[in-house]
N, C-alpha and C positions, 0 to 999 in steps of 0.2 A: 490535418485531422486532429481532432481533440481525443485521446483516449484518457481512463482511468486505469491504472496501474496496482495491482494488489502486488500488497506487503505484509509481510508478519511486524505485527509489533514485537519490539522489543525490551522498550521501557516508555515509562509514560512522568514525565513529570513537569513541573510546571518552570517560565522561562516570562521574565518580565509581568506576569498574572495571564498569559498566555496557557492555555493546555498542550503542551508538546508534547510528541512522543520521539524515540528513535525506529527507525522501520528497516526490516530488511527483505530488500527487494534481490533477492537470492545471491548474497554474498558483496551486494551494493546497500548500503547502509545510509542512510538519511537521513535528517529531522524534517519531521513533518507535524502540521499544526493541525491539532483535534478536538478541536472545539466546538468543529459540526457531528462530533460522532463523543460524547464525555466517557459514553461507558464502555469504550474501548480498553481493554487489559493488553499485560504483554501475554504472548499469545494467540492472538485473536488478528484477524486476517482484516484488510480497510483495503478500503478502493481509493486511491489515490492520483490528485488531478492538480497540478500546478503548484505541490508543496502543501494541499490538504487533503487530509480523509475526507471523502464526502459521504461512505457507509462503511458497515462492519460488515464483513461476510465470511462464509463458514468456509473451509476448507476444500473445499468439493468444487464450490461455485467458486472459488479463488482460482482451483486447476482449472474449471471451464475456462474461464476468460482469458488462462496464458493460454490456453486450446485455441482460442476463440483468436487471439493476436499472432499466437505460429500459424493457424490457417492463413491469416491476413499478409503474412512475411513480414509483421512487424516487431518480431522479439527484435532479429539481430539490430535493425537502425535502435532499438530503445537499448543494448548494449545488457539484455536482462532474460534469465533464463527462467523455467518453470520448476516450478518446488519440485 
């Protein structure tokens, strides 16, 4: 199954002309590449699929979807908790 994964960005800066950010998927921290999403701030919550943000989403809909993956019993295999 393919999911998308929210993360809080953390910082956003640029890596080869790359737009990267670091993201933190609740105390699991990443670089992830934002180039499908530019106006991504640290801050600001992305949905996350293979090492890219594919959107930015707010807070609210960031708890749905861990809601939506604890329903599913898919936190514990992704090793990633809800804000």
């Amino acid at each position: 199954m393919c999911l998308g994964i929210p993360g809080k960005v953390l910082e956003v800066y640029r890596e080869n002309d790359v737009l990267m950010g670091k993201v933190d998927f609740s105390g699991i921290r990443k670089c992830v590449c934002l180039e499908h999403v530019p106006e991504a701030r640290p801050g600001d919550y992305v949905l996350v699929h293979v090492g890219f943000a594919l959107s930015v989403l707010d807070e609210e809909e960031a708890g749905r979807v861990f809601a939506f993956l604890k329903e599913m019993n898919q936190l514990e295999e992704l090793k990633v908790q809800p804000p």
